[in-house]
C-alpha positions as CSV (number, residue, x, y, z in Angstrom):
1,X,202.8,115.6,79.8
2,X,204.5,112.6,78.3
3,X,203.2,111.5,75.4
4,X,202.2,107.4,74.7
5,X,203.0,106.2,71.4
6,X,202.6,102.7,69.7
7,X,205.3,101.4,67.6
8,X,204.2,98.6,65.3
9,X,206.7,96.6,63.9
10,X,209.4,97.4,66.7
11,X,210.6,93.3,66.4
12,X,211.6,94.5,63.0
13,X,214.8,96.6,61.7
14,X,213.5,100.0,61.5
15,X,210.4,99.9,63.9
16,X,213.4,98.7,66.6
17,X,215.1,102.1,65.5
18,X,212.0,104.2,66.1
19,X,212.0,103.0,69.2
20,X,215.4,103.7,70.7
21,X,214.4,107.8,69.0
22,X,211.5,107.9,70.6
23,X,212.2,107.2,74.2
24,X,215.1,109.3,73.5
25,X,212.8,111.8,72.9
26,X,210.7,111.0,76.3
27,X,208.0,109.4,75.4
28,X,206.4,106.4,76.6
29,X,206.7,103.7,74.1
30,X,204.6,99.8,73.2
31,X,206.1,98.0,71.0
32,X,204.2,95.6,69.0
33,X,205.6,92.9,66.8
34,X,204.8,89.4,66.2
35,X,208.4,88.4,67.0
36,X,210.6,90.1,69.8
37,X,213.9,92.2,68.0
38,X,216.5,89.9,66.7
39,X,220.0,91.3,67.9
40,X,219.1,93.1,70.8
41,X,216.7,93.7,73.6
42,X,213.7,96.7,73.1
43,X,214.0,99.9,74.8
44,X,210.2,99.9,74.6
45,X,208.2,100.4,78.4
46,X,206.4,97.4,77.1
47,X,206.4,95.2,74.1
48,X,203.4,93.0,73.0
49,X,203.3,89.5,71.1
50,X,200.7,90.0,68.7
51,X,199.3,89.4,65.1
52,X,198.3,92.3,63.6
53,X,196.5,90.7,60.8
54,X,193.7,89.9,63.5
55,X,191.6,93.1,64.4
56,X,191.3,92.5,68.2
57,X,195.0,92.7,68.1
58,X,194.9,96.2,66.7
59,X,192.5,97.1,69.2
60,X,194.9,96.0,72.0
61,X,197.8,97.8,70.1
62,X,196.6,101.2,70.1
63,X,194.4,101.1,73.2
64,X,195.3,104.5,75.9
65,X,198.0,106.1,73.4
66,X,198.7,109.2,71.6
67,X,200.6,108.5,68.7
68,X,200.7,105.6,66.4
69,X,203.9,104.2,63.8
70,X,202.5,101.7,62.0
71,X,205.7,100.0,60.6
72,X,204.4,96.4,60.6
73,X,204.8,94.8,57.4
74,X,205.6,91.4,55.7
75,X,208.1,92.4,53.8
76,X,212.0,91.5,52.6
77,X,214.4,92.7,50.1
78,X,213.5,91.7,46.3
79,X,214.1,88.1,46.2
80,X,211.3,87.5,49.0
81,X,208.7,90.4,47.7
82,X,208.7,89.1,44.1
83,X,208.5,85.5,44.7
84,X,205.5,86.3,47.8
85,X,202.8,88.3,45.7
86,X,199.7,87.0,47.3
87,X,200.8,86.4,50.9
88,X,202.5,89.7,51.0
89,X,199.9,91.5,49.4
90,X,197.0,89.8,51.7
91,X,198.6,90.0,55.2
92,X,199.6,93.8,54.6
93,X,196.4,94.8,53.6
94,X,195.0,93.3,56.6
95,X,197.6,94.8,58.9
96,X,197.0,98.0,57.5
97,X,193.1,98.3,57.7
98,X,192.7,96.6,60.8
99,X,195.4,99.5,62.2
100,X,193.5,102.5,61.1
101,X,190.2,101.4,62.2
102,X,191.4,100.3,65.6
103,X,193.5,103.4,65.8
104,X,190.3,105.8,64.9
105,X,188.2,103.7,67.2
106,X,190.7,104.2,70.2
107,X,190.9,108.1,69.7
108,X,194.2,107.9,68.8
109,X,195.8,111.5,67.7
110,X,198.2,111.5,65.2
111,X,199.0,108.1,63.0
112,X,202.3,107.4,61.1
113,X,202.3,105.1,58.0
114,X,205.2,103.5,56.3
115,X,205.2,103.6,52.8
116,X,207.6,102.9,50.2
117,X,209.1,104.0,47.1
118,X,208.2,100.3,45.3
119,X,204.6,102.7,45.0
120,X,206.0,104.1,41.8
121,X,205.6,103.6,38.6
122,X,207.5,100.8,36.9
123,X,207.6,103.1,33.5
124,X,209.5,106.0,35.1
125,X,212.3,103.5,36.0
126,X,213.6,101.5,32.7
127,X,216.9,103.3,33.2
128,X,219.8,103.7,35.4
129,X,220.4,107.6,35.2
130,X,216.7,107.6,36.3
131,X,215.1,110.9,36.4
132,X,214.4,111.9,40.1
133,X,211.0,110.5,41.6
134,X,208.5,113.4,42.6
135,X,205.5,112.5,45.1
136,X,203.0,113.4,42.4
137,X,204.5,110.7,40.0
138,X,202.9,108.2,41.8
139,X,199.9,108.1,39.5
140,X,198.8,107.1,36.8
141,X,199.9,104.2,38.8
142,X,202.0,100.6,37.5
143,X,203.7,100.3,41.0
144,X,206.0,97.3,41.8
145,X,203.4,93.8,41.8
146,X,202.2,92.7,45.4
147,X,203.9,95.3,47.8
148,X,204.0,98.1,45.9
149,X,199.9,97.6,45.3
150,X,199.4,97.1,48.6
151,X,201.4,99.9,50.4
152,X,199.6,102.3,47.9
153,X,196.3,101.0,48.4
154,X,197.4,102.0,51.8
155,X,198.2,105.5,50.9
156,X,194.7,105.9,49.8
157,X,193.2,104.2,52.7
158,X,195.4,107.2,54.9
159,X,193.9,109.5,52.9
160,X,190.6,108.9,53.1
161,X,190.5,108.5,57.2
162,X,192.1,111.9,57.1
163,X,189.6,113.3,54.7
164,X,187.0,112.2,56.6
165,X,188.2,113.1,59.6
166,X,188.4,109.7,61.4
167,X,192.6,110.1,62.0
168,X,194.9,112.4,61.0
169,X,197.6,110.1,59.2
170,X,201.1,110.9,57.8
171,X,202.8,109.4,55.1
172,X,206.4,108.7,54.4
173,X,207.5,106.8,51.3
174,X,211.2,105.2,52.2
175,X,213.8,105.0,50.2
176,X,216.3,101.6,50.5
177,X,216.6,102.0,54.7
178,X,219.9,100.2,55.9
179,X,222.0,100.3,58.8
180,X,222.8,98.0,61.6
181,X,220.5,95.5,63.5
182,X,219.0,94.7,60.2
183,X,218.7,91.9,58.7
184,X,221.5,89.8,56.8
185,X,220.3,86.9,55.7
186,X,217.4,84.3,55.4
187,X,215.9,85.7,52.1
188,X,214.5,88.4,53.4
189,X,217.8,90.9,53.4
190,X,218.1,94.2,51.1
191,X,220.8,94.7,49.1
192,X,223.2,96.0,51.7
193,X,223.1,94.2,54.0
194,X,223.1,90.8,51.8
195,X,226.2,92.7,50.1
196,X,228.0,93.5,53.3
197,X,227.2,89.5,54.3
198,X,228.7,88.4,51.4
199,X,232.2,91.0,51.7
200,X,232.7,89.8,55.2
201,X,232.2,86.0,54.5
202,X,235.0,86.4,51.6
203,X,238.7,86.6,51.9
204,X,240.6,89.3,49.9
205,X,241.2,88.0,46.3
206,X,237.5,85.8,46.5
207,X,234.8,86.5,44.3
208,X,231.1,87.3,45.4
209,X,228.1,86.9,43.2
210,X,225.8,90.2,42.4
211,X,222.2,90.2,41.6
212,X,221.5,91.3,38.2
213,X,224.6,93.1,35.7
214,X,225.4,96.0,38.6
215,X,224.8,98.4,36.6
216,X,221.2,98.6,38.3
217,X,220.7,102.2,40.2
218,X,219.5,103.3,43.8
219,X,219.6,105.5,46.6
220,X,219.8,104.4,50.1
221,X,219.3,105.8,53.2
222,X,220.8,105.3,56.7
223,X,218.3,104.2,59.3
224,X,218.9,106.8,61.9
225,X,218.4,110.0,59.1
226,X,214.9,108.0,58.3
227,X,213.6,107.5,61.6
228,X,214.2,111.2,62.4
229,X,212.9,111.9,59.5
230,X,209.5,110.1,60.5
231,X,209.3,112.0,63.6
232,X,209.8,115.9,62.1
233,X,207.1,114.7,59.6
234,X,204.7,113.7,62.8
235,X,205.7,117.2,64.1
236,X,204.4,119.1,61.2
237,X,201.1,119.4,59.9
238,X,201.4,117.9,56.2
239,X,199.1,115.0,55.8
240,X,200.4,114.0,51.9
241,X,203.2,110.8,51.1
242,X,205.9,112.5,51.3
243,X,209.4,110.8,50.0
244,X,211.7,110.1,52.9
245,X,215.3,109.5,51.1
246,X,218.2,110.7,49.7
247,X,218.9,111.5,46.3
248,X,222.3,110.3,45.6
249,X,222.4,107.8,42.7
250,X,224.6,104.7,42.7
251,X,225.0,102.0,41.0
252,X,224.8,98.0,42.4
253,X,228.2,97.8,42.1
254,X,229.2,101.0,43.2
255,X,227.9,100.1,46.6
256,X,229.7,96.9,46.2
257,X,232.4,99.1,45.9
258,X,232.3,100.8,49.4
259,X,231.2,97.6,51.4
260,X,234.8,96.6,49.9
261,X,236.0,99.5,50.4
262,X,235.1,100.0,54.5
263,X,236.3,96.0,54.3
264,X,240.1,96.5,53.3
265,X,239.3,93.7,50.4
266,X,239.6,93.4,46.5
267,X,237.0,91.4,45.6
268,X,235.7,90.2,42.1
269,X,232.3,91.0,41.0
270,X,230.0,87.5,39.5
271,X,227.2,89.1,37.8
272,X,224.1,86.9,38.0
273,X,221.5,87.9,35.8
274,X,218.8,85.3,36.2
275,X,218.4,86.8,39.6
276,X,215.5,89.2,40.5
277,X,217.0,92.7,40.5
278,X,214.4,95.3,40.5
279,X,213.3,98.1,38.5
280,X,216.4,99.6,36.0
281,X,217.2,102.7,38.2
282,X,215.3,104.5,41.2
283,X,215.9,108.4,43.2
284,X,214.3,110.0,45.7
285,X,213.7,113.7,44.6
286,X,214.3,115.5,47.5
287,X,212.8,119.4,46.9
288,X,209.2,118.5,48.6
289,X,211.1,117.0,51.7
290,X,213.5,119.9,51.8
291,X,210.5,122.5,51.6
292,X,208.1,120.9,53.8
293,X,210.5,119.7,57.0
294,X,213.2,122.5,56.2
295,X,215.5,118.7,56.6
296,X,216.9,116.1,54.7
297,X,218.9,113.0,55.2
298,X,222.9,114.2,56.0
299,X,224.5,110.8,57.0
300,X,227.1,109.7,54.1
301,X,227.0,106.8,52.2
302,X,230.6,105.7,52.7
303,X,230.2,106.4,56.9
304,X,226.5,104.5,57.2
305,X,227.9,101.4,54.8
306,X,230.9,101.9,57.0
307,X,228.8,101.4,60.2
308,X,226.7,99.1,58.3
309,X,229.6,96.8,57.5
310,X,231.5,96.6,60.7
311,X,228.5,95.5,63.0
312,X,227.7,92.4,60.3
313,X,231.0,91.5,60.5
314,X,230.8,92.3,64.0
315,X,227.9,89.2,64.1
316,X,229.6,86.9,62.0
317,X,232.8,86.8,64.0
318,X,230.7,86.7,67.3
319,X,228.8,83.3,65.3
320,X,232.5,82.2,64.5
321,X,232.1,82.1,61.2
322,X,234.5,84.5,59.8
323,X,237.6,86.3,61.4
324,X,238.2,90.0,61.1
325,X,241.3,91.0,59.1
326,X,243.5,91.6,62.2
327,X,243.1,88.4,63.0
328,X,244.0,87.1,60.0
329,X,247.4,88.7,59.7
């Protein structure tokens, strides 16, 4: 029997991901978005227009399906999320309640919920060679102001349908997602893709400005490791956050680095520290995912920044706005 399934958020970056996996993987798919998906049509059977903030919406969205992916978020990388407490914060919270109820209401089976690492505390992250984040670190909480309240307010609101038996919810807490069909500018880019932008706009010798001294630390994971990674945790039967990332450390400007290097450019680094940069240093530990999906993220930094950077430079040449290097020679 095919099973129906309910991707919210499938106008954005990763929902639009989830998508394309999932009807690979036969199912019958809604996607649900209050915008359509930027760069390229949906695979989805059908696609609604709809605010999720508003609860009737919900109930439309996961009406006569199996599975639900609640990815819907206002959300951005860290200039948008720290200058957008209250809106952010507000039309999450209402997204994400109105979703479970409607979802328990409708019968639905087996609910997915996107979390995020910004849960964790700020006080485990005041240095670069963090120490890795374990799912039980979350608390005594201090997560990230405005989105990182909210998605683990969330969290708890999963937990407690589960508990009492209303849906039975899985939790993933990404980890820096990036890959193509994201978004690379507007304000609400992460650091990749804002970084590969900025390679591909500049010619070899230019300078590019960086976000904070560089020296800040992440880990970042390539969108088609995360959203097979959602759907092996769907498949099992553990209904506790579980970290969905990888655990390789680098520096700001060490991804810098490798947009450069997958560019064929020498560019000079302007550090800007009056920018918003983020916590000092942040890792994924890895040993709960590795023990409860017997999987973990496998595609290289250096080839998804490769893949990464080619298709934004792939966008800008297509606007006209830059040329690639053969035809600059």
């Amino acid at each position: 029997m095919t099973k129906r399934a309910t991707v919210a958020g499938a106008g954005g970056f990763i929902g639009h991901h989830l998508v394309k996996y999932l009807k690979a993987e036969g199912y019958r798919v809604r996607g649900v978005d209050i915008k359509e998906p930027e760069y390229e049509p949906t695979d989805a059977d059908e696609f609604l227009l709809l605010d999720l903030r508003e609860f009737e919406n919900c109930r439309k969205a996961t009406a006569d399906v199996d599975e639900v992916y609640q990815l819907a978020a206002d959300m951005g990388g860290i200039g948008y999320i720290t200058a957008n407490h209250a809106d952010v914060a507000r039309n999450n919270v209402l997204i994400n309640a109105h979703m479970l109820q409607a979802a328990h209401e409708n019968g639905v089976e087996r609910y997915f919920y996107s979390s995020s690492a910004c849960i964790y505390p700020m006080y485990k992250q005041h240095e670069p060679d963090v120490t890795p984040l374990r799912e039980e670190d979350a608390y005594p909480a201090d997560p990230e102001e405005g989105y990182g309240w909210e998605k683990l307010y969330a969290e708890k609101l999963c937990q407690y349908f589960t508990e009492e038996g209303k849906l039975d919810t899985r939790v993933a807490r990404f980890h820096n997602i990036y890959g193509p069909l994201g978004t690379y500018e507007g304000g609400r880019e992460k650091a990749p893709a804002a970084i590969c932008r900025k390679v591909a706009l500049a010619s070899d010798g230019d300078a590019i400005e960086i976000w904070g001294d560089g020296q800040q630390t992440r880990s970042f994971t390539y969108v088609d490791d995360c959203v097979e990674g959602i759907h092996r945790l769907m498949r099992s039967d553990y209904r506790s956050p579980l970290n969905l990332g990888t655990d390789r450390l680098i520096t700001v400007d060490g991804l810098v680095d490798l947009v450069c290097a997958a560019a064929g450019k020498t560019l000079v680094k302007v550090h800007d520290v009056s920018k918003p940069q983020g916590v000092r240093g942040r890792n994924s530990d890895n040993t709960k995912l590795r023990e409860v999906l017997g999987w973990e993220p496998s595609t290289s930094l250096e080839d998804g920044i490769a893949a990464t950077y080619r298709w934004i430079e792939s966008e800008l040449v297509k606007a006209g706005r830059v040329r690639t290097q053969r035809e600059a020679v």
